[in-house]
C-alpha positions as CSV (number, residue, x, y, z in Angstrom):
1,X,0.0,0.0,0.0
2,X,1.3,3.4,-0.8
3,X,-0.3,7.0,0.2
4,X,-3.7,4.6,0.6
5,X,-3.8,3.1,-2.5
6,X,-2.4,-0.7,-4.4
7,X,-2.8,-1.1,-8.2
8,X,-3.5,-5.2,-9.6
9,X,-2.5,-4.4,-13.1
10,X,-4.3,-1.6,-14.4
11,X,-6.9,-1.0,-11.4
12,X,-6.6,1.5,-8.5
13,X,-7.5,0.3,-5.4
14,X,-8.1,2.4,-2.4
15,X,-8.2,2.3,1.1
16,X,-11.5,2.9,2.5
17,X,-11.0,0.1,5.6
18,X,-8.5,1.8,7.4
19,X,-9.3,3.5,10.9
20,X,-7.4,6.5,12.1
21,X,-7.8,7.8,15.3
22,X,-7.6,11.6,15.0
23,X,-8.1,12.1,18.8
24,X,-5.7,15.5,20.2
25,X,-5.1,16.5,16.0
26,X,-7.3,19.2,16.1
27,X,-10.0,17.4,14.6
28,X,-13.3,19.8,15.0
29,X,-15.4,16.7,15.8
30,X,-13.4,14.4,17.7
31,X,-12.6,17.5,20.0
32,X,-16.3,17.7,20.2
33,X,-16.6,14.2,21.5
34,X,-14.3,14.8,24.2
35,X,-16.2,17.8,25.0
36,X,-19.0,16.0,25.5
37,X,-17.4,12.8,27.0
38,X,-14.2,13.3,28.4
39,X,-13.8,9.0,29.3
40,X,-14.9,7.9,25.9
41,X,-13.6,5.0,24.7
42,X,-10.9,5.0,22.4
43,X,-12.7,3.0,19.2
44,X,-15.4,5.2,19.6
45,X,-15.6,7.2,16.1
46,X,-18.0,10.3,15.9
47,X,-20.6,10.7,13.0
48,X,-21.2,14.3,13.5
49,X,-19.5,17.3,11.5
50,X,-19.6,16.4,8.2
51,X,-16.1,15.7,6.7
52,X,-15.0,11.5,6.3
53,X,-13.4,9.5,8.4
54,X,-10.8,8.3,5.4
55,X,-7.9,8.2,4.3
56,X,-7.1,11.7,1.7
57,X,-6.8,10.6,-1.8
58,X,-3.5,9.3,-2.6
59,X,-3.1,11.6,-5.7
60,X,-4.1,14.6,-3.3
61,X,-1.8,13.4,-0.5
62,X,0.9,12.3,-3.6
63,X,0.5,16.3,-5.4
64,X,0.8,18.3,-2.5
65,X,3.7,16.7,-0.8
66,X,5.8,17.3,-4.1
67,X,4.3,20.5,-4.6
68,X,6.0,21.3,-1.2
69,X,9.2,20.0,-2.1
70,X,9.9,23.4,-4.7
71,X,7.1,26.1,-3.6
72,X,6.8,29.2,-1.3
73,X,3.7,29.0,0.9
74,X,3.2,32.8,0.3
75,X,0.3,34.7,-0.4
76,X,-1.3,32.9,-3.5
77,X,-4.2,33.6,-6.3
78,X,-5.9,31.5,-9.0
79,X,-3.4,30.3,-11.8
80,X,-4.8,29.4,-15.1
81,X,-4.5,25.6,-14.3
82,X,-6.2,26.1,-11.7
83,X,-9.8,27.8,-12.9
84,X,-8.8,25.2,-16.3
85,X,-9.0,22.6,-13.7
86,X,-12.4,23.8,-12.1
87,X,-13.9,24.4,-15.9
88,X,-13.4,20.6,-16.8
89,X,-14.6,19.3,-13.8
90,X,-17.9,20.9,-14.0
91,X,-18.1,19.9,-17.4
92,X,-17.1,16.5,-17.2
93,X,-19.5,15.9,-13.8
94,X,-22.5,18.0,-14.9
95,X,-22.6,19.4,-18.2
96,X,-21.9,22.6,-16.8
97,X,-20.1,25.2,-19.1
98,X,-18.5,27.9,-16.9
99,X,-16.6,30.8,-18.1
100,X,-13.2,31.6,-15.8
101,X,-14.6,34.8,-15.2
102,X,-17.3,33.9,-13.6
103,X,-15.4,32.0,-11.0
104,X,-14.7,33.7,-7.8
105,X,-12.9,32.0,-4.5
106,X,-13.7,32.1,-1.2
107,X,-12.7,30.1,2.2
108,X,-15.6,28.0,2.0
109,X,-19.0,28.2,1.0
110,X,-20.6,29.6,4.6
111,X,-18.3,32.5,4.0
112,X,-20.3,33.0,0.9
113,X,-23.5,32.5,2.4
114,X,-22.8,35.3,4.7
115,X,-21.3,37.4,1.7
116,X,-24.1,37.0,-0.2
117,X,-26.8,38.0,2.5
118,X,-25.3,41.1,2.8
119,X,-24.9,41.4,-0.7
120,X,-28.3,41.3,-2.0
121,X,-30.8,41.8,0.9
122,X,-31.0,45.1,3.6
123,X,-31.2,44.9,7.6
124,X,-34.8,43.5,7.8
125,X,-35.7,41.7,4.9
126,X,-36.6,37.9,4.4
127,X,-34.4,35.3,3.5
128,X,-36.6,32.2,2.2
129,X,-35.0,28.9,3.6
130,X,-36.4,25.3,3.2
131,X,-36.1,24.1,6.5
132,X,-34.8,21.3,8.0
133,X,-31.8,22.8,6.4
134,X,-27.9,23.1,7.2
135,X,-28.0,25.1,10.0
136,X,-25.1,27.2,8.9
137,X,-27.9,28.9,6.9
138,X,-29.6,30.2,10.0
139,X,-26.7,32.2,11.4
140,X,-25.9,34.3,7.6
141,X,-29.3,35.7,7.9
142,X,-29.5,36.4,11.5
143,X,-26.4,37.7,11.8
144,X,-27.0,40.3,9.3
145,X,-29.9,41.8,10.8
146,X,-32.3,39.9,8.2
147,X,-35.3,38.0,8.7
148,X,-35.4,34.3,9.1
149,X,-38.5,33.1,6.2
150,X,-38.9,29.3,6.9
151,X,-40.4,27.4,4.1
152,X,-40.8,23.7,5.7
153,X,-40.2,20.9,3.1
154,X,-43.5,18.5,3.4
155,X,-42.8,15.1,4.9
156,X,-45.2,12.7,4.5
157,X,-43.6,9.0,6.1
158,X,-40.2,10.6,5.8
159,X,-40.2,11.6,2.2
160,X,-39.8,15.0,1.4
161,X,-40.7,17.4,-1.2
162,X,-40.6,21.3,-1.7
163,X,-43.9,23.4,-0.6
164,X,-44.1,25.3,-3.5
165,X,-47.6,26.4,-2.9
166,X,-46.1,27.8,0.4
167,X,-43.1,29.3,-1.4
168,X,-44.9,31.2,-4.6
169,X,-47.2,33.0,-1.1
170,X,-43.6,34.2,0.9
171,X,-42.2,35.2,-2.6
172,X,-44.8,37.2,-3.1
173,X,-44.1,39.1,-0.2
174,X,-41.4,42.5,-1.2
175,X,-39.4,41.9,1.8
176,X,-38.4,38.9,0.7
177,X,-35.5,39.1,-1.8
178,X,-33.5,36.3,-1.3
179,X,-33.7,32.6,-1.5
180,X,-30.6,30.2,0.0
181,X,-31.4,26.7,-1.5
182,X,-29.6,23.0,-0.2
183,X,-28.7,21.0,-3.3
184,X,-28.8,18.0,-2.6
185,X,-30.3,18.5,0.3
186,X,-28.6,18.4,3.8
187,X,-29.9,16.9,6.0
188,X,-32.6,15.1,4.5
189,X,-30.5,14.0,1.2
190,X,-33.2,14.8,-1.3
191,X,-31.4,15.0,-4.7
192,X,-33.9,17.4,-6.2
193,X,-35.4,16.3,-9.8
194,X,-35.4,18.4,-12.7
195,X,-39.3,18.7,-12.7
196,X,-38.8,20.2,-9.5
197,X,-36.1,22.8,-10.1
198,X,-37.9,23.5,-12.9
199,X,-40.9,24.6,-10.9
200,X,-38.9,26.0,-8.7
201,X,-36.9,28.5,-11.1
202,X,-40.7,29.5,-12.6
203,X,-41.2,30.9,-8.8
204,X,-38.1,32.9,-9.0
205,X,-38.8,34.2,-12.2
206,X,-41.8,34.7,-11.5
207,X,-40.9,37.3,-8.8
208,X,-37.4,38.4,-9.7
209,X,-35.9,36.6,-6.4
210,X,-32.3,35.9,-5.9
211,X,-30.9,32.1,-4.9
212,X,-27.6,30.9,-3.9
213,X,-27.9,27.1,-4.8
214,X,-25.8,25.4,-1.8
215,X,-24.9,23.2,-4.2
216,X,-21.5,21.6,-1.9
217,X,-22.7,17.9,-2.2
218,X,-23.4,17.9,-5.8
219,X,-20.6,15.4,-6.3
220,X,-22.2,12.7,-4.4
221,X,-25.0,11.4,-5.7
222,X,-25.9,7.7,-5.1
223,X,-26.8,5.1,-7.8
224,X,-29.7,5.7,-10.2
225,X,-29.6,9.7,-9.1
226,X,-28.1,12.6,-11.0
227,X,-27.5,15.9,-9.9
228,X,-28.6,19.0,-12.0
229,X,-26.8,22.2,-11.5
230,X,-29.7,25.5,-10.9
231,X,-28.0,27.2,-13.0
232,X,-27.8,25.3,-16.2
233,X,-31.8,25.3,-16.0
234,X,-31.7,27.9,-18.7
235,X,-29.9,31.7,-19.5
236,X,-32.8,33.5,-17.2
237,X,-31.7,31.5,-14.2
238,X,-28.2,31.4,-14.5
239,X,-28.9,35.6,-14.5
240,X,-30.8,35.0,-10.9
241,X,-28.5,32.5,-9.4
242,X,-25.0,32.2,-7.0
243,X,-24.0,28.7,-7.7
244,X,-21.3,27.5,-4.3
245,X,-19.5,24.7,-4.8
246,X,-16.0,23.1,-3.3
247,X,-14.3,20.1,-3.4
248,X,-14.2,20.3,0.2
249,X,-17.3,17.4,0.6
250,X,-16.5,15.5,-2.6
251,X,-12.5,15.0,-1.7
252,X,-12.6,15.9,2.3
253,X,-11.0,18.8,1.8
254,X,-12.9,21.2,3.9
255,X,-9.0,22.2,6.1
256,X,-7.9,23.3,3.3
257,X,-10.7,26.2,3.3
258,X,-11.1,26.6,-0.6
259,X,-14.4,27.0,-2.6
260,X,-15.5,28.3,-5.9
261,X,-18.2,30.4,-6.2
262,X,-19.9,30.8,-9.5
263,X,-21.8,33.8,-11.1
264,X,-22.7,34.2,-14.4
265,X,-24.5,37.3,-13.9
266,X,-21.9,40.5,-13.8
267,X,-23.6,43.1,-11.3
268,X,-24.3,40.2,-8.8
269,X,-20.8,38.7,-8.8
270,X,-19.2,42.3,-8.1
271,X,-21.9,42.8,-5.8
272,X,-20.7,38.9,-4.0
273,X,-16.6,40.3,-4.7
274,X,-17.2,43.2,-2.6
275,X,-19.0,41.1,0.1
276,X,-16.4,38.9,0.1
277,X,-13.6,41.4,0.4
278,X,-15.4,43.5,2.8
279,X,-14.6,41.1,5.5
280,X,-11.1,39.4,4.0
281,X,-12.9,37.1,2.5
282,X,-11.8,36.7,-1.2
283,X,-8.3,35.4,-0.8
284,X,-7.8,31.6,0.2
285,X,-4.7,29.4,0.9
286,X,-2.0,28.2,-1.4
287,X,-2.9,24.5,-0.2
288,X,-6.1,25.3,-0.9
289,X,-5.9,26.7,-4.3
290,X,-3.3,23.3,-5.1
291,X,-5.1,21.1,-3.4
292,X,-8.6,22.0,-5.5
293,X,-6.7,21.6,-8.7
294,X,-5.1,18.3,-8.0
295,X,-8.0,16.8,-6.8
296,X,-10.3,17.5,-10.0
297,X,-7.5,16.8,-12.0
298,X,-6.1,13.5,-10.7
299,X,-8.5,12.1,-7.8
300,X,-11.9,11.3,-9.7
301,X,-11.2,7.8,-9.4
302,X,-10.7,7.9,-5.9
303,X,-14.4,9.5,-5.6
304,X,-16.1,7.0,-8.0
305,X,-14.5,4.1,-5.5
306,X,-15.9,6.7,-2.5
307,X,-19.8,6.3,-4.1
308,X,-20.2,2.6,-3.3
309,X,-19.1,2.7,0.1
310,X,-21.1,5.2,1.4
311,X,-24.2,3.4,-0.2
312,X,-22.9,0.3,1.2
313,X,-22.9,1.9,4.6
314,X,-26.5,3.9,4.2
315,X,-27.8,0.1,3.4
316,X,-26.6,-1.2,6.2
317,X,-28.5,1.5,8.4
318,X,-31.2,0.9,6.4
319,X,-31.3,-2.6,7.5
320,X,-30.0,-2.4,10.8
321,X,-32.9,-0.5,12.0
322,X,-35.8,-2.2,9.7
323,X,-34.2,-5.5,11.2
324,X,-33.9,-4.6,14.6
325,X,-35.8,-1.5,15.4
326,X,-38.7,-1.2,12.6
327,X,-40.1,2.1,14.4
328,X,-36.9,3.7,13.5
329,X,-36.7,4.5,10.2
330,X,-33.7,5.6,7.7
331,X,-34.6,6.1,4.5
332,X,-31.9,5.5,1.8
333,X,-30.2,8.8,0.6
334,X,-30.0,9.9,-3.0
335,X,-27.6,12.5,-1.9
336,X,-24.7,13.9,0.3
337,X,-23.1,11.4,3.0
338,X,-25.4,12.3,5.5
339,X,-28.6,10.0,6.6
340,X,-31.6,11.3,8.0
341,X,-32.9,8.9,11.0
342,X,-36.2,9.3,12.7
343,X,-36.0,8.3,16.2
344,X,-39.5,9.4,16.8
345,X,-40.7,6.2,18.3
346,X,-38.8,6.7,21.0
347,X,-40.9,9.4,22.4
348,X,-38.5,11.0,23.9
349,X,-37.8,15.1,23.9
350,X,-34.7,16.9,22.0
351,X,-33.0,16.7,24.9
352,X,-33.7,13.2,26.8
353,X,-32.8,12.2,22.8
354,X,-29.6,14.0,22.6
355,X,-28.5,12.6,26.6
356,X,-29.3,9.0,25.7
357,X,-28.0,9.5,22.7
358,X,-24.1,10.4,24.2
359,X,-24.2,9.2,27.7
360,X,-26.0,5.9,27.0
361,X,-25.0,4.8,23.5
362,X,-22.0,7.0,22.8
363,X,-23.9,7.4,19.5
364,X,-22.0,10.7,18.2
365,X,-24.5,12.1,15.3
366,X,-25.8,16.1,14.9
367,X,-28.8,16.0,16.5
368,X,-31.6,16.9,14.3
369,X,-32.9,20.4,16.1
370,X,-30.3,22.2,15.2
371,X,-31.6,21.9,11.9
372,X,-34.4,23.9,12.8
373,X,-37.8,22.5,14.7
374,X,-38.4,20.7,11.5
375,X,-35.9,18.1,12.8
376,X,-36.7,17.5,16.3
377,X,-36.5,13.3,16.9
378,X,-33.7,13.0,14.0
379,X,-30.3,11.9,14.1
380,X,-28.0,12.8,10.9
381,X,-25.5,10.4,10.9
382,X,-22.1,10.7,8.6
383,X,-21.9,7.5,6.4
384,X,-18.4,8.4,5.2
385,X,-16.8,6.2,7.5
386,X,-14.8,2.6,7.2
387,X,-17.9,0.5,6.8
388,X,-16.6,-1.2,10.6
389,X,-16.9,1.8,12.4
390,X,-20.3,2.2,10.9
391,X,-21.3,-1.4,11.8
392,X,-19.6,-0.8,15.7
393,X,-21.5,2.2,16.0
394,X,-24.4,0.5,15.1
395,X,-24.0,-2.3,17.9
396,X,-23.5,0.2,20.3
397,X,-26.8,1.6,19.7
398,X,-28.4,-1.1,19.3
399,X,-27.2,-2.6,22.8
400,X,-28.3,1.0,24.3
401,X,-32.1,0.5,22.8
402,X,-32.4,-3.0,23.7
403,X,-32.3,-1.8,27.4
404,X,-35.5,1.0,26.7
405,X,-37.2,-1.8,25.0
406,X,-36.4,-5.0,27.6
């Protein structure tokens, strides 16, 4: 094995098996754990925050370790490889032509979330969300001085679907100007169809809104599902719409603080530059910037290797509970790594949830309020994990429910 990867004649293979403790490496998550639970056990992995519990491609970890061998780490800005390198990849992956100019960087895409409120809303205007949502989107709005607009997805038995009878009456309101929409969508993993962005875009037509498309997971769609960019819905859209994207979720990346955020439409992607800049926003790292363009050059076999372990693992959740616990339910995901659980049955509140939850199972997921109200009684657990720490996790839990239900 070398940098996490054999080849048998012609065929990469990866390493997706391998467990790495990242306990006292400044790991946002594991610090969390033992936050939470200073006398955890040492093989106890969280599923919280998403980033993956892998091994970095080997053609990432490969690049930037002989890029450091002749560089200076000084302050860095987009070469022509590198905007060549984000061009191909969104037309290769999604039929997406972008122009270099349209491309601007920022630190990550919730750096242009909170750019972008600012840049096309005042103090007290609405902000549409479609809630249970990443609750990142929550804290742009309000700490701008705007107004929170939920739009609730419908769930009916855990399958959800856009209110658009809901959204056509808030857009019809002037105060609200702006529209922030998760796609796919975390936490619930809808991969949105093209019927449905469709009837979406008529709504913002219809009354000239704004949308940044979170569109950070649009790598990582499951089998038999297909991502379709906003943007490329037609030339009126792509004149309404802030496309964020990164290779931070696709290639767990998100350290290296680098994302690209596209705008066709000139007066909006000055208006996003200025935002950016405003609050030393629009420069990023030199790893960063490599990093990016090694990846979508040289790592999209690693991530078409990634695919089938995550749906391996979201099966085997699946199955767990519909074996073992039919009550709780965990629907399959079409997209992101992130599975939305209902723990419902249990009948417990947000918090007796989120106690039994650490103290009883030392069952590390985001609990599901903090995705708004929508998601009180839900667990999102991060799938991208070695497919044993998934199935240990599981065991714990399970062991932890058997004594509520003995």
């Amino acid at each position: 094995m070398v940098y996490g990867m054999e080849i048998e004649g012609n065929k990469k293979i990866y390493d997706f098996e391998s467990i790495i403790s990242r306990k006292d490496k400044g790991s946002v998550k594991w610090q969390q754990m033992y936050q939470w639970m200073p006398d955890v056990a040492d093989d106890v992995v969280p599923l919280t925050v998403a980033d993956m519990e892998f091994r970095t491609a080997p053609e990432i970890t490969k690049g930037l370790q002989e890029y450091l061998e002749d560089n200076v780490l000084g302050y860095s800005v987009p070469t022509e490889g590198y905007y060549q390198a984000v061009i191909d990849w969104q037309r290769r992956r999604h039929s997406f032509e972008v122009e270099k100019e349209w491309i601007l960087t920022s630190p990550g895409v919730v750096s242009a979330f909170y750019a972008a409120v600012r840049a096309y809303t005042q103090p007290g205007e609405g902000v549409i969300i479609m809630t249970p949502v990443y609750y990142p989107f929550f804290g742009a709005i309000e700490n701008a001085g705007r107004k929170v607009v939920r739009n609730p997805l419908l769930n009916r038995a855990d399958e959800y679907t856009i209110d658009f009878k809901g959204l056509e009456h808030l857009c019809r309101k002037k105060e609200n100007k702006l529209i922030i929409f998760c796609s796919p969508h975390n936490p619930v993993g809808r991969v949105w169809t093209e019927e449905e962005l469709g009837r979406l875009a008529d709504i913002v037509l219809r009354y000239d809104m704004i949308i940044v498309a979170d569109e950070i997971h649009h790598d990582l769609t499951m089998p038999g599902y297909e991502h379709k960019v906003f943007q490329t819905l037609s030339h009126a859209v792509a004149e309404r719409t802030i496309t964020c994207t990164s290779p931070s979720k696709t290639f767990n990346l998100a350290g290296l603080c680098t994302s690209n955020i596209i705008i066709k439409n000139e007066t909006l992607r000055k208006k996003m530059s200025d935002a950016l800049g405003s609050v030393s926003c629009g420069m990023v790292g030199t790893l960063g910037l490599e990093g990016c363009r090694i990846a979508y050059n040289e790592a999209e076999q690693w991530l078409d290797h990634l695919i089938p372990v995550i749906d391996r693992n979201q099966h085997l959740v699946r199955d767990f509970f519909a074996a073992n616990f039919p009550k709780i339910t965990a629907p399959l995901v079409e997209g992101t790594y992130l599975q939305w659980v209902n723990f419902k049955a249990l009948g417990l509140s947000a918090e007796e949830l989120e106690r039994f939850m650490r103290e009883e199972a030392q069952f590390f997921t985001d609990e599901g309020y903090i995705f708004g109200e929508e998601g009180e009684g839900y667990e999102r657990i991060n799938l991208a994990a070695p497919t044993r720490v998934i199935e240990d996790t599981l065991n714990r839990l399970g062991e932890a429910l058997y004594m509520i239900y003995r």
